[in-house]
C-alpha positions in Angstrom: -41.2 -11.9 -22.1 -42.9 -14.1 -24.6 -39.9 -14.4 -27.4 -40.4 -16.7 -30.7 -36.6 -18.6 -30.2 -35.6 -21.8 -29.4 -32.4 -21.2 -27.2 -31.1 -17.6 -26.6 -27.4 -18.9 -27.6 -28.5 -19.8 -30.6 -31.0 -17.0 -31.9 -28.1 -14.6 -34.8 -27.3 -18.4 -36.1 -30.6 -19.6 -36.8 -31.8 -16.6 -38.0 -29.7 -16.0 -40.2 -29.8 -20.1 -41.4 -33.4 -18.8 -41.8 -32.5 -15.3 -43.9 -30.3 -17.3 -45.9 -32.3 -19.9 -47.0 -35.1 -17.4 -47.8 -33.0 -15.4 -49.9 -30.3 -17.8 -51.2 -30.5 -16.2 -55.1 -29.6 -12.9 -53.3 -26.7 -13.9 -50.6 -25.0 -17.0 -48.7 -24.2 -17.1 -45.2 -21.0 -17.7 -43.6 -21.3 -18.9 -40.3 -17.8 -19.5 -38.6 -16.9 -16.4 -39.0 -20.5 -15.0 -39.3 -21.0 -12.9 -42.6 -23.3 -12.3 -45.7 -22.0 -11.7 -49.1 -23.8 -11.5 -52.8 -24.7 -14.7 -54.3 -22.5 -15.0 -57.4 -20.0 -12.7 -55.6 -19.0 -9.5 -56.0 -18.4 -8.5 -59.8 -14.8 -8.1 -60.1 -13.4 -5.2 -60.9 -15.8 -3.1 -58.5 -15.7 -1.0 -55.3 -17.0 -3.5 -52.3 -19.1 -2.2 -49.6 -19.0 -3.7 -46.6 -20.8 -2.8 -43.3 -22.1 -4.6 -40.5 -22.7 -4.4 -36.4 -24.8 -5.6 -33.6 -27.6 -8.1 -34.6 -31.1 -6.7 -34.1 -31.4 -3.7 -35.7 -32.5 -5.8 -39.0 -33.0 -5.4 -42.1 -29.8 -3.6 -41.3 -27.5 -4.7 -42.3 -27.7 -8.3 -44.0 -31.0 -7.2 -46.1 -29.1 -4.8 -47.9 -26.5 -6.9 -49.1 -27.3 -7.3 -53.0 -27.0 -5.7 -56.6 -26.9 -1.8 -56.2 -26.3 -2.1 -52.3 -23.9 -3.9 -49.9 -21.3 -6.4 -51.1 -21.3 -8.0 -47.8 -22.4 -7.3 -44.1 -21.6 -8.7 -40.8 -23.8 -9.3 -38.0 -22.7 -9.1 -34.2 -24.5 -11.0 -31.5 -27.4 -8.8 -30.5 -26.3 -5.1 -29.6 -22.9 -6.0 -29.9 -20.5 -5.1 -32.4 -19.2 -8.0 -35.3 -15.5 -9.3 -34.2 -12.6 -7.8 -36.5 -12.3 -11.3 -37.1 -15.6 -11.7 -39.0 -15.4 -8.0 -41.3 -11.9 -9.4 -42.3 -13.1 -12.6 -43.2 -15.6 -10.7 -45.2 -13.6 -8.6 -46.9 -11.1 -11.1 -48.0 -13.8 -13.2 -49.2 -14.8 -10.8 -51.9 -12.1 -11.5 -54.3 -10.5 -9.0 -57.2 -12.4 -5.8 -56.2 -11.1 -1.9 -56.7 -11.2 -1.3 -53.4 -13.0 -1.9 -49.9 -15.7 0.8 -48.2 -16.4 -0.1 -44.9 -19.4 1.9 -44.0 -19.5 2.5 -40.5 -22.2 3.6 -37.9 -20.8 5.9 -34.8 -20.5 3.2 -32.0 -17.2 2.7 -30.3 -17.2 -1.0 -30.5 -18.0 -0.9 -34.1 -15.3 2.0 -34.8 -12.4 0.2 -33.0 -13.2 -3.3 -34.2 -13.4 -1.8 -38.2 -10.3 -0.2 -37.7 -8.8 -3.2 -36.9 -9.8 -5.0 -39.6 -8.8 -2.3 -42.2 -5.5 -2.8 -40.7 -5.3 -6.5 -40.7 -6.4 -6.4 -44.2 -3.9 -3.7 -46.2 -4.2 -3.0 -49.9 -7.3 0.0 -51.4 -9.7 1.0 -48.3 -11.5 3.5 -46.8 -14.5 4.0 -44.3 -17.3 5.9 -44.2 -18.6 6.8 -40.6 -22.3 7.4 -39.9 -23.5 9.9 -37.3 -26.4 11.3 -38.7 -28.6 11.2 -35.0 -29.4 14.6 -34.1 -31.0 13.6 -30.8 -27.5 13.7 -28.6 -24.2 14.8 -29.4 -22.6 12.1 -27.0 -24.5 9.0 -25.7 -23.2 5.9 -23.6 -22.1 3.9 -26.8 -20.3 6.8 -28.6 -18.1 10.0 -28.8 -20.5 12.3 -31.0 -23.2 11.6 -32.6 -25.2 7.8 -33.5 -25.5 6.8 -36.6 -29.0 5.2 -37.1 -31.3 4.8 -40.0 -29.7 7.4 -42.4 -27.1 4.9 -42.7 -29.7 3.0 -45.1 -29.6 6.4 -47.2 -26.0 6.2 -47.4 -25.5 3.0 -48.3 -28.4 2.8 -51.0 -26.6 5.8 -52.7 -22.9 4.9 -52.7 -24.2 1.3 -53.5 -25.2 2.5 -56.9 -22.4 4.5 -57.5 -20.3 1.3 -56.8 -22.5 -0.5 -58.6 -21.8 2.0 -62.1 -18.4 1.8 -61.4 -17.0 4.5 -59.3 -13.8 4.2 -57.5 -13.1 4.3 -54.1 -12.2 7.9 -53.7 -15.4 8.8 -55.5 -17.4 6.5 -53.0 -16.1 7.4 -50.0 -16.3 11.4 -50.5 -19.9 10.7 -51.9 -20.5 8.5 -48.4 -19.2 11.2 -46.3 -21.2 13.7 -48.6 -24.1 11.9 -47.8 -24.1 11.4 -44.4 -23.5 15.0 -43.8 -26.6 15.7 -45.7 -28.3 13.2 -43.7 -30.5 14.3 -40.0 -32.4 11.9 -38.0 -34.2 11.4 -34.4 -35.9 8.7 -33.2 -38.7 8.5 -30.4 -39.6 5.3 -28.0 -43.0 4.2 -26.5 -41.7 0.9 -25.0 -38.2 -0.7 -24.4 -36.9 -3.3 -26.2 -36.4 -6.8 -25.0 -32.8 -8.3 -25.4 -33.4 -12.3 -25.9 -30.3 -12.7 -23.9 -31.8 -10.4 -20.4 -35.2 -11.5 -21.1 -36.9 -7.8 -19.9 -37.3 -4.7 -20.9 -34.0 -3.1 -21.2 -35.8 0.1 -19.6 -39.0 1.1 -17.9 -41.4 3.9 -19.8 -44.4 4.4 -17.6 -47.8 4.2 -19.3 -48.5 7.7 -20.2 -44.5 8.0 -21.2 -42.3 7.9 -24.3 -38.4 8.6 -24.4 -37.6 11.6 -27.0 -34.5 10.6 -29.1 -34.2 7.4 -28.1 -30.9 5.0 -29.4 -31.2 2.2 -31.4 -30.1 -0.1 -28.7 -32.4 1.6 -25.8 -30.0 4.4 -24.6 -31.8 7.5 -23.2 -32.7 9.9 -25.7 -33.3 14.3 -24.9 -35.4 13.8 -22.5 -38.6 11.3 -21.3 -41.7 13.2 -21.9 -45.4 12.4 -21.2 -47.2 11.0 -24.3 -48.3 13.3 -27.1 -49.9 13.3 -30.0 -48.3 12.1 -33.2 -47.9 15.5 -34.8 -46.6 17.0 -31.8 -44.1 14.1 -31.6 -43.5 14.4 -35.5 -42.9 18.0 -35.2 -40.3 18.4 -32.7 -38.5 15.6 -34.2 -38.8 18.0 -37.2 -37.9 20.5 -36.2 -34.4 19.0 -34.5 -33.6 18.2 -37.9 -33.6 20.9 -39.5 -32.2 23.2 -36.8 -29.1 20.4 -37.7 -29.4 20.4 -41.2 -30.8 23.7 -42.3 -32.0 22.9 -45.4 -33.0 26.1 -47.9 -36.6 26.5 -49.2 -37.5 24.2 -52.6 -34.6 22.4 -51.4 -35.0 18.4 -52.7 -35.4 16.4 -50.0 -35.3 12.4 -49.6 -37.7 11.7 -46.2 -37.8 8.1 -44.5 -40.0 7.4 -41.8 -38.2 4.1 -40.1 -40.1 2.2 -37.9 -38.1 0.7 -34.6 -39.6 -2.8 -35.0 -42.9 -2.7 -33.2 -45.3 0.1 -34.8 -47.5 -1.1 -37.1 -47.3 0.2 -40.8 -50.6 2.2 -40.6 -48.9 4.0 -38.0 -45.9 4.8 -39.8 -47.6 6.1 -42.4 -49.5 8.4 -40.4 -46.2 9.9 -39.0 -45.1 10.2 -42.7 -48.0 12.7 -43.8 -47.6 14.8 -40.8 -44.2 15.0 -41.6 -44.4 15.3 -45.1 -46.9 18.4 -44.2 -44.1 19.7 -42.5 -41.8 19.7 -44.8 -44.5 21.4 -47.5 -45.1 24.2 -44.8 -41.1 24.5 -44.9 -40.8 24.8 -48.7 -39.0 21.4 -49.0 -39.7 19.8 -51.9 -40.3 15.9 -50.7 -38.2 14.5 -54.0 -38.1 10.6 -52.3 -40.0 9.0 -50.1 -39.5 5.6 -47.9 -41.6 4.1 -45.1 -41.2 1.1 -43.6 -39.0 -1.0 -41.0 -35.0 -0.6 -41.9 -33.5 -0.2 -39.1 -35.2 -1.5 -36.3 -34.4 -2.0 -32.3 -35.5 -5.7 -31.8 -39.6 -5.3 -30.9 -38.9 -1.9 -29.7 -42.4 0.4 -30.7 -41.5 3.6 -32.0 -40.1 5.2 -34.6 -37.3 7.5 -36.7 -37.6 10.3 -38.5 -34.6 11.1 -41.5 -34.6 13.8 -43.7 -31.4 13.7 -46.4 -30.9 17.2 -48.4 -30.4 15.9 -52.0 -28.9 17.0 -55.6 -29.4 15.6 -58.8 -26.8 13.2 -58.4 -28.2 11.7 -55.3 -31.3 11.1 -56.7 -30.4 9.9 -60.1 -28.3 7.1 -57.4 -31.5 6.7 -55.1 -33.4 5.8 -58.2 -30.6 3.5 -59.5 -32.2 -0.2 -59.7 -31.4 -2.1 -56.4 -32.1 -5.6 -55.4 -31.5 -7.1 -51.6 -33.8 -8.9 -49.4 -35.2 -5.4 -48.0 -34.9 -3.2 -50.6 -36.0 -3.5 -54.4 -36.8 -1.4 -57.5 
């Protein structure tokens, strides 16, 4: 598998070399232990968000460390949660803050190694846990369900809370508020390729996809022949909302997340059928985002999220935001 890296050892550390020499008026990059903060730092005085986990799901998490986001974010190797090590070192570098929110997505490794940290670290904390993956209630990485790309929801909204100064209790029931508003499934046409196996982590046949597919490649509902994009669009709707039940002229905020591979015209093509859907629902589609955010290495497929929103949450979706991956 043709792969643009140098040595598979060294792939998280040049990369993200490369991110932060790209970006360096938005973050710096700690290599030993391996974590991004702000540039500037984190204004004193505010709630800190900090989240992280396996490397190749990006932009998550390192792009959306920045004003009206993430205070800091630490990568893992590839797949594989960040050390406790490395979200303590991150934590402590943030200085005078009211408080730390780890925001967490529903992966054992991730859960275990956070909780660690928060206990190495004492003093104001809490965590917010995502698990916002309709698809299966259990896979082989967690107990209940994955948190995926409404974790970029959550974290946009409590980021601007944070950001206007809400405390920690404030964040973190907003966080959970959030995620609990939040459904999503995701769908595979190929495997991804780990630079460390070099293959496909799993075989789809040609005429195959995987229904509710993990962000690292773990089996998903069921593997289906191919189908057309609305028919793929509309069972991953209609999931959802069978999770969610959201009430007609209900706002809604709707991202279409691609998994790394699919090309943008693609994307946006499973975004009107979806938005249709909502329509024919009596959602009101309040928000709209398309685009790659949380991605499974060059895997092609995509996500489909759907967060019921208030006022509130939109006022904070609209709040100004500037990271690597995400700006208005």
């Amino acid at each position: 598998m043709k792969k643009l890296i140098n040595k598979v050892d060294d792939v998280l550390t040049e990369s993200l070399l490369g991110f932060g020499a790209a970006h360096g008026d938005l973050v710096s990059v700690t290599l030993e232990p391996k974590f991004v903060t702000r540039a500037g730092g984190t204004p004193k005085g505010k709630v800190a968000l900090v989240s992280g986990g396996g490397s190749g799901h990006e932009p998550l998490h390192a792009g959306f460390v920045g004003k009206g986001m993430l205070d800091a974010a630490c990568p893992g190797e590839v797949f594989t949660s960040p050390t406790p090590d490395q979200m303590l070192a991150a934590a402590e570098s943030l200085g005078a803050t009211a408080g730390i929110l780890f925001i967490v997505k529903n992966y054992a490794g991730d859960i275990m190694n956070f909780e660690m940290a928060a206990e190495m670290l004492g003093g104001d904390h809490a965590t917010v846990v995502t698990n916002d993956d309709v698809a299966v209630e259990d896979s082989l990485y967690t107990q209940g369900r994955r948190g995926v790309a409404g974790t970029v929801v959550v974290e946009k909204v409590v980021g601007a809370a944070a950001e206007a100064g809400a405390d920690l209790a404030v964040c973190k029931v907003l966080g959970d508020r959030v995620n609990a508003a939040t459904g999503s499934m995701g769908i595979a046409l190929t495997s991804c390729t780990v630079p460390a196996a070099g293959k496909p982590t799993f075989d789809l046949g040609a005429d195959e996809m995987e229904m509710g597919v993990g962000i690292h490649g773990e089996p998903g509902r069921r593997r289906v022949k191919m189908m057309t994009a609305e028919a793929i669009v509309a069972e991953m709707f209609q999931a959802i909302t069978s999770s969610l039940k959201p009430k007609s002229g209900e706002p809604v905020i709707l991202l279409v997340n691609g998994m790394g591979g699919t090309p943008l015209m693609e994307l946006y093509l499973v975004y009107n059928a979806a938005r249709r859907l909502c329509e024919d629902r009596g959602l009101k589609v309040a928000r709209s985002l398309v685009g790659n955010f949380c991605t499974s290495l060059d895997m092609a497929g995509c996500s489909l999220s759907i967060t019921k929103a208030d006022d509130e949450m939109l006022n904070l979706w609209d709040a100004p935001v500037h990271t690597a991956a995400l700006r208005w």
